[in-house]
C-alpha positions as CSV (number, residue, x, y, z in Angstrom):
1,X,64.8,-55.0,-26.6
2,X,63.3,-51.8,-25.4
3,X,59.2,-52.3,-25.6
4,X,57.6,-49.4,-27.7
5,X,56.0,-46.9,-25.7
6,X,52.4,-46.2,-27.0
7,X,51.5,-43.5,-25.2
8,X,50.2,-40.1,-26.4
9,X,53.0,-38.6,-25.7
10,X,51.8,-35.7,-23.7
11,X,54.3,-33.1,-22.0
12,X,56.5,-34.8,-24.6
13,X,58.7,-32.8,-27.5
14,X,56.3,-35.3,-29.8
15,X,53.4,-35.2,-27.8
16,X,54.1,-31.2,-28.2
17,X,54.7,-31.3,-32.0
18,X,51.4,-33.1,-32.7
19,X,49.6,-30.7,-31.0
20,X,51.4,-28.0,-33.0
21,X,50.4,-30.2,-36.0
22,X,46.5,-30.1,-34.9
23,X,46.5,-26.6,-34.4
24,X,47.8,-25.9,-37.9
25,X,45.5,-28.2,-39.5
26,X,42.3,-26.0,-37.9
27,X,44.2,-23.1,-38.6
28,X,41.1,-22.6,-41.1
29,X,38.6,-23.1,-38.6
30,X,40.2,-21.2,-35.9
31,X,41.0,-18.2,-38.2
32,X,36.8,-18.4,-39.1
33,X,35.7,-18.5,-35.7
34,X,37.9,-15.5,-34.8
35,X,36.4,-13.3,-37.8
36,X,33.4,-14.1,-36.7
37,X,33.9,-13.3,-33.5
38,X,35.1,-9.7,-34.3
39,X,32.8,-8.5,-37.2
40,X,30.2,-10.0,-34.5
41,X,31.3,-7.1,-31.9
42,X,32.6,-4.3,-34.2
43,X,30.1,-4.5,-37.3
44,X,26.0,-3.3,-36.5
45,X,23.9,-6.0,-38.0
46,X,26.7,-8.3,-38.8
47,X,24.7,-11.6,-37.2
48,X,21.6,-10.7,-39.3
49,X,19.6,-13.3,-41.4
50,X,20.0,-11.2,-44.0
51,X,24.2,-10.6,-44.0
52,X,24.4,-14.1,-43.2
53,X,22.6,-15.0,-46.5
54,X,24.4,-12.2,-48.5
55,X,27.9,-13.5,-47.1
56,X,27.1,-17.2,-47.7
57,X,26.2,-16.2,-51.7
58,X,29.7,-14.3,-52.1
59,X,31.3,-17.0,-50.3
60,X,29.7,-19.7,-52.4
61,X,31.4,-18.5,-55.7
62,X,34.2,-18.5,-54.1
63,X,34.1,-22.0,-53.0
64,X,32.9,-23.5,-56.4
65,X,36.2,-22.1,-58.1
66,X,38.4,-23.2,-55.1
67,X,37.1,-26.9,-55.6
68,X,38.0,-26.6,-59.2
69,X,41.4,-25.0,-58.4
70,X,41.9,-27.4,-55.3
71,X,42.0,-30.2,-57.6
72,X,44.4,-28.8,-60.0
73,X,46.6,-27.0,-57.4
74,X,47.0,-31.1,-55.5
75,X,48.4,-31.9,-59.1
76,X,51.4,-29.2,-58.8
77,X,49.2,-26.9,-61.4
78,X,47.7,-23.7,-61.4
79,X,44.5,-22.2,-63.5
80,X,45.5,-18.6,-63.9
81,X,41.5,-18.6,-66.6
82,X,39.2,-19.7,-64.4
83,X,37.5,-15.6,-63.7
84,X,38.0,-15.1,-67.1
85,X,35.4,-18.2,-68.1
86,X,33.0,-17.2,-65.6
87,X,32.9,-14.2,-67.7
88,X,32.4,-15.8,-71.0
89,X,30.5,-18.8,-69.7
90,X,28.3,-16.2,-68.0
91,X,27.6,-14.1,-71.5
92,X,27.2,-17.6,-73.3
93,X,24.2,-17.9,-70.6
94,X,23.0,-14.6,-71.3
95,X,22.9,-14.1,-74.9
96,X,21.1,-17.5,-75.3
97,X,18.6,-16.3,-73.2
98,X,18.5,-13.0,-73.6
99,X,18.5,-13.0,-77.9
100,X,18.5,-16.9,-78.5
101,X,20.6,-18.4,-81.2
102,X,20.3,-16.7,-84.7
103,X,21.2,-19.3,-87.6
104,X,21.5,-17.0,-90.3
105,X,21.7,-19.7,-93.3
106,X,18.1,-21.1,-92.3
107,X,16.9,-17.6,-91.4
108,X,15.6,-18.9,-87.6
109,X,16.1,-18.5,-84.1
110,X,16.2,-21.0,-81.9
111,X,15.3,-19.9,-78.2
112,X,16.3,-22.4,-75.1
113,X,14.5,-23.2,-71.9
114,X,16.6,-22.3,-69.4
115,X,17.7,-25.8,-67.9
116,X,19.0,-26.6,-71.1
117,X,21.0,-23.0,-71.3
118,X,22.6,-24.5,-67.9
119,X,23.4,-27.3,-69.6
120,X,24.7,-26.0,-72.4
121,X,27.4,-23.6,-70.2
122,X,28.7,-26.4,-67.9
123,X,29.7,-28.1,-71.1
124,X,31.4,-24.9,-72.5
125,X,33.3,-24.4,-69.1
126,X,34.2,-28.2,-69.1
127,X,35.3,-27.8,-72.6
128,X,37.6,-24.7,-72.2
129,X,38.8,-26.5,-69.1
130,X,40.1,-29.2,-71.5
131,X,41.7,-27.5,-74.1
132,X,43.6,-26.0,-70.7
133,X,44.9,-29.9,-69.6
134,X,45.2,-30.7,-73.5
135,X,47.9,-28.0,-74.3
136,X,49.5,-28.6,-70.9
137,X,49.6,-32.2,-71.1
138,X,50.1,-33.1,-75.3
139,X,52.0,-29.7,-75.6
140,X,54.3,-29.4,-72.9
141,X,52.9,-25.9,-72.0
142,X,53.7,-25.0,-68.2
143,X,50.4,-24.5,-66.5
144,X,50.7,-21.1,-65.8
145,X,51.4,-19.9,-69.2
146,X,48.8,-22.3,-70.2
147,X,45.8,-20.7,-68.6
148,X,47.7,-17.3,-68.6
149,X,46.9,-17.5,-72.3
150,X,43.1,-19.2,-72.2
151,X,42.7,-16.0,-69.0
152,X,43.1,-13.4,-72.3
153,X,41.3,-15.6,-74.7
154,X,38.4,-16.2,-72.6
155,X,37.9,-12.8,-71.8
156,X,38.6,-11.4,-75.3
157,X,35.7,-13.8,-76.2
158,X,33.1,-12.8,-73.6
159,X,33.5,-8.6,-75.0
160,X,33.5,-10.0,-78.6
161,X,30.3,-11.5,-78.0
162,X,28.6,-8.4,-77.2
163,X,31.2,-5.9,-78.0
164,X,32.2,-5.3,-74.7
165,X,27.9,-4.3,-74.1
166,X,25.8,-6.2,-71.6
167,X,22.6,-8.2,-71.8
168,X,20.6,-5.9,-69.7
169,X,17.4,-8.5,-68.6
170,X,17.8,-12.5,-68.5
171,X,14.4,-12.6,-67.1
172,X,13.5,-14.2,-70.1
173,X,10.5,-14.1,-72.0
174,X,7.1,-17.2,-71.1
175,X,5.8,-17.5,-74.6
176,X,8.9,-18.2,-75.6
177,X,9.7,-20.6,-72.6
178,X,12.4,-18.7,-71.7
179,X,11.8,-17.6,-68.4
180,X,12.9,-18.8,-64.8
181,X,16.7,-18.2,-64.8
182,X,17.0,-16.0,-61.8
183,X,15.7,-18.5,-59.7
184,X,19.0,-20.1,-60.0
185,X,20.8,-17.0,-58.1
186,X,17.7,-15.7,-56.1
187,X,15.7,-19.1,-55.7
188,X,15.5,-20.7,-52.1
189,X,14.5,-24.2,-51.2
190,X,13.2,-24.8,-47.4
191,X,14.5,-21.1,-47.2
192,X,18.2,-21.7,-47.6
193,X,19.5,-20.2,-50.8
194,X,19.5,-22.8,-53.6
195,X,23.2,-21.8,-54.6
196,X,23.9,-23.3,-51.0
197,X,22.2,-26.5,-52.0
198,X,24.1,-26.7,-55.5
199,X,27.5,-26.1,-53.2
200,X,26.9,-28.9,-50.8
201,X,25.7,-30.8,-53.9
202,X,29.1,-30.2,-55.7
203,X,31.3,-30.4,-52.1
204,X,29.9,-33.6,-51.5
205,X,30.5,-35.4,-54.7
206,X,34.1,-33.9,-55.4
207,X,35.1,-35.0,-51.3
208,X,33.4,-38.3,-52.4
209,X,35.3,-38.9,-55.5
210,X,38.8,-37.6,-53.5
211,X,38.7,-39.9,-50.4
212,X,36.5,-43.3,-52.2
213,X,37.8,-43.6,-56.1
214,X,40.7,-44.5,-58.0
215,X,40.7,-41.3,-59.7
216,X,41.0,-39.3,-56.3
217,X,43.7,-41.9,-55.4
218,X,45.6,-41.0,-59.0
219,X,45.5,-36.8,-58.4
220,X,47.1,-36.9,-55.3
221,X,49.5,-39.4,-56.3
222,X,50.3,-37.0,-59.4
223,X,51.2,-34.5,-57.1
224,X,53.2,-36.6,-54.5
225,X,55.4,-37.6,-57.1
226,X,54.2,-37.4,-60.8
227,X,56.9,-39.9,-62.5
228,X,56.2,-42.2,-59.5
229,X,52.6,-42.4,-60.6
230,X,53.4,-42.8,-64.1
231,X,55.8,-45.5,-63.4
232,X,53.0,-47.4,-61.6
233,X,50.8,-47.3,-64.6
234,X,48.6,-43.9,-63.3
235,X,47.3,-42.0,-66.7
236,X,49.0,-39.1,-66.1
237,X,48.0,-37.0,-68.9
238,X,44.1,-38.1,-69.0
239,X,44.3,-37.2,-64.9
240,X,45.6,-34.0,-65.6
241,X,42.9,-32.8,-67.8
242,X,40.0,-34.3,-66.3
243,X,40.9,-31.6,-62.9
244,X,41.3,-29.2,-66.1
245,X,38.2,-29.7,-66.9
246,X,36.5,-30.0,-63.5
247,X,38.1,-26.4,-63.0
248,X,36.1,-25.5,-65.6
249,X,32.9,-26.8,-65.1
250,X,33.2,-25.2,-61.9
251,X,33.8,-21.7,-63.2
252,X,30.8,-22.1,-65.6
253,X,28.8,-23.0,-62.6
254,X,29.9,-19.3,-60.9
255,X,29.3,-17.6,-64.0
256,X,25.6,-19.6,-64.4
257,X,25.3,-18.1,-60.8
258,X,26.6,-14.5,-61.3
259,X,24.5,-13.9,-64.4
260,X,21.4,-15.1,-62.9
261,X,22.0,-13.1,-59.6
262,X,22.6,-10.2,-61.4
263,X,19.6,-10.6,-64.1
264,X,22.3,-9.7,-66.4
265,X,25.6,-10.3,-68.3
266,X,28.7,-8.5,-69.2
267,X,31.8,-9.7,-69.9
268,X,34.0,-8.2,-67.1
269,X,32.3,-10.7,-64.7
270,X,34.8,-12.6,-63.0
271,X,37.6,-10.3,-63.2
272,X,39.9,-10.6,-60.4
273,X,37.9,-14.8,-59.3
274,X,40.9,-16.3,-59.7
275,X,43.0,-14.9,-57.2
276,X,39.8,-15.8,-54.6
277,X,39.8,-19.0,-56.0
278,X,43.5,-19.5,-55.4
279,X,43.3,-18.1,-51.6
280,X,40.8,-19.7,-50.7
281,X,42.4,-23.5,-51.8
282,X,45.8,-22.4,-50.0
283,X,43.9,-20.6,-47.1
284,X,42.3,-24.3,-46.8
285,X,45.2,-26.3,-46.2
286,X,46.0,-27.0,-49.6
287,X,50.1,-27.3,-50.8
288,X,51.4,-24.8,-53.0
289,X,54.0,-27.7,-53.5
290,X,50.9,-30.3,-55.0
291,X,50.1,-33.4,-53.3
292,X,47.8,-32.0,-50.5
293,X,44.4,-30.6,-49.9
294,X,41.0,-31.3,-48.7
295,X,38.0,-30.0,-50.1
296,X,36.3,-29.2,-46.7
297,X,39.2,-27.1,-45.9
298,X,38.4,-24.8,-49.4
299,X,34.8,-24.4,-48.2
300,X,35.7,-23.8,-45.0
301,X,38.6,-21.1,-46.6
302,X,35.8,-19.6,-49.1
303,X,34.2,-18.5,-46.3
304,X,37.1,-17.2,-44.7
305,X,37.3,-15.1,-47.7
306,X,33.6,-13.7,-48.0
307,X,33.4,-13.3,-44.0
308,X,36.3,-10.9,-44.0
309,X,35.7,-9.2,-47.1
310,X,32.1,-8.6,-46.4
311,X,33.0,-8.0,-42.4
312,X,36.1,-5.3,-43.8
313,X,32.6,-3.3,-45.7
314,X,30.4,-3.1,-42.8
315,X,33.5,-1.8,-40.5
316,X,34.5,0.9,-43.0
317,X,38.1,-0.3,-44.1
318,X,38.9,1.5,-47.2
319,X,38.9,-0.3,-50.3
320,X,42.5,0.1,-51.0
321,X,43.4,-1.6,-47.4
322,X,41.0,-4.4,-47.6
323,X,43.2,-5.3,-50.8
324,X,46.2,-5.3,-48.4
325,X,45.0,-6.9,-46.3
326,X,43.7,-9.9,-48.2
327,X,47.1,-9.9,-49.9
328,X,48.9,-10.5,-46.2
329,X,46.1,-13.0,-45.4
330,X,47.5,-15.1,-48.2
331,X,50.9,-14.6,-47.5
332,X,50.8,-15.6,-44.0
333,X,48.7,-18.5,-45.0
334,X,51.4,-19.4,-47.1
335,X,54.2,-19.1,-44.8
336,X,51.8,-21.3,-42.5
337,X,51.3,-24.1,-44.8
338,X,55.2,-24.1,-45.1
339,X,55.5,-24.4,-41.0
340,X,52.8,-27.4,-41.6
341,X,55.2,-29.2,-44.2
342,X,58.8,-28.5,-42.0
343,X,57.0,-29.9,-39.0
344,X,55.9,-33.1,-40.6
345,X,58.8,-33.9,-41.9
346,X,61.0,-33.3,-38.7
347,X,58.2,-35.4,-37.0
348,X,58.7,-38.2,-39.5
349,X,62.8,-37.9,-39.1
350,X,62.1,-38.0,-35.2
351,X,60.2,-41.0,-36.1
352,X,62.4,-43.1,-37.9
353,X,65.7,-42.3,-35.4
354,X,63.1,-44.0,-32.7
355,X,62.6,-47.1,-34.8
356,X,65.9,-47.6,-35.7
357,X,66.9,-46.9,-31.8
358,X,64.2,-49.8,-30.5
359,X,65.7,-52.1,-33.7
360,X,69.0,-51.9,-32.7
């Protein structure tokens, strides 16, 4: 028998494909660096403390909807609503702060602190995240419909709170111990943005619960091969809207950090999130097709997205191209992650032939 050569391969066709294969996976990374490296050259001021910290905030929201979506996308799903409850989670925020809560039958108002508003909103996101995985899961809905319908609901709901008006000053008011909720957009802890703490907060528990717990185990099982994980026992359904609801929660969490950056609300916030939210999961290395993704690579894609975007500004690239351009970005990223799935499975073919050589 022919003794297994356990080499690396190099200057080998394999030792050539898994190169190819490392490349792809830092395709991310290598893409940032290169942005980086051009707005750096081209665009006056680019490298300044003060862009950096703008680009980090825009890139931020972006990232707490691409964990949400991440999750969901792993489970061969989509979330077409998750701009459309930043907007309503975000006018939720802002009327209770900015008017309190009027009970009409006992003639009061009952006014919040603003940890409690917080509160309050993450559990609104997390619930219309659930009514999402309900009707997909109990009602057979496809996901995109699904959240296609919640994307209109949502944002009917946030201009029928106000009438389409905004609340002008979330600034709040200290006799009625309202006050503080800007901090939570413009607040800094050891001079790094306090969003960026919150991120890293959230990044770290959902890459936590992905690589060490059962639940992590069942989503990307789901979207390996869903009657697979059904058939060894895996609650499907209860899976499927708990990354529902985690979508959610995360788009309350943008909409929290929109409204208090802004010092106001208004109902078209979040228009347009979820197609950043989207890019930046499949920008990150995660499968159209479900069953793959990382976390770290939607960060790492979030900022992909707010480096160009806010690099294509300070350059001068029309509005109407920048859209273009981001469109072809996805595309490509696309066609990429395609390249990344052919190539593994050729290298797994290539594989198997050598086994069943050295057997015989």
């Amino acid at each position: 028998m022919k003794q297994k050569d356990l080499s690396p391969g190099l200057g080998t066709t394999s030792g050539k494909v898994t190169m190819g294969m490392l490349l792809l996976k830092l395709r991310t990374l290598i893409a940032l660096i290169i942005l980086l490296i051009v707005f750096g050259l081209t665009a006056q001021n680019f490298f300044t403390a003060g862009n950096i910290i703008i680009m980090l905030k825009h890139a931020a929201v972006a990232a707490f909807l691409g964990i949400g979506m991440t999750f969901v996308i792993i489970t061969g799903g989509i979330d077409l609503s998750v701009g459309s409850i930043v907007g309503l989670c975000g006018m939720i925020a802002g009327g209770l702060i900015y008017e309190g809560l009027t009970l009409e039958l006992f003639g009061v108002i009952i006014y919040f602190h603003p940890l409690m508003v917080i509160i309050i909103t993450l559990l609104l996101g997390a619930l219309i995240g659930a009514v999402n995985g309900i009707v997909i899961t109990k009602f057979k809905v496809t996901p995109f419909i699904a959240t296609l319908g919640m994307y209109y609901a949502a944002r009917g709901l946030a201009n029928i709170r106000t009438g389409g008006m905004t609340f002008p000053n979330l600034s709040g008011d200290p006799a009625l111990g309202t006050d503080g909720f800007p901090v939570l957009g413009s607040g800094t802890v050891f001079g790094i943005p306090l969003i960026i703490w919150i991120l890293i907060a959230v990044a770290a528990g959902a890459i936590y619960m992905s690589r060490k717990t059962p639940l992590g185990r069942h989503i990307y099982a789901i979207g390996g091969n869903e009657k697979a994980a059904k058939l060894s026992g895996i609650r499907v359904h209860r899976v499927k809207i708990f990354v529902y609801m985690f979508s959610g929660f995360c788009s309350a969490i943008a909409g929290l950090i929109w409204a208090s950056q802004l010092n106001a609300a208004h109902p078209g916030i979040g228009t347009g999130f979820e197609l950043n939210a989207i890019a930046a999961a499949v920008l990150g290395g995660t499968s159209m097709s479900g069953g793959f993704g990382t976390i770290g690579g939607t960060v790492i894609g979030a900022l992909v997205i707010g480096v160009l975007s806010d690099g294509m500004v300070m350059v001068g690239i029309d509005a109407f191209w920048q859209n273009v351009i981001k469109g072809v970005v996805i595309v490509v990223a696309v066609i990429i992650d395609q390249m990344q799935q052919s190539m593994k499975v050729k290298s797994v073919e290539r594989t198997d032939r050598t086994n069943e050589k050295e057997t015989a």
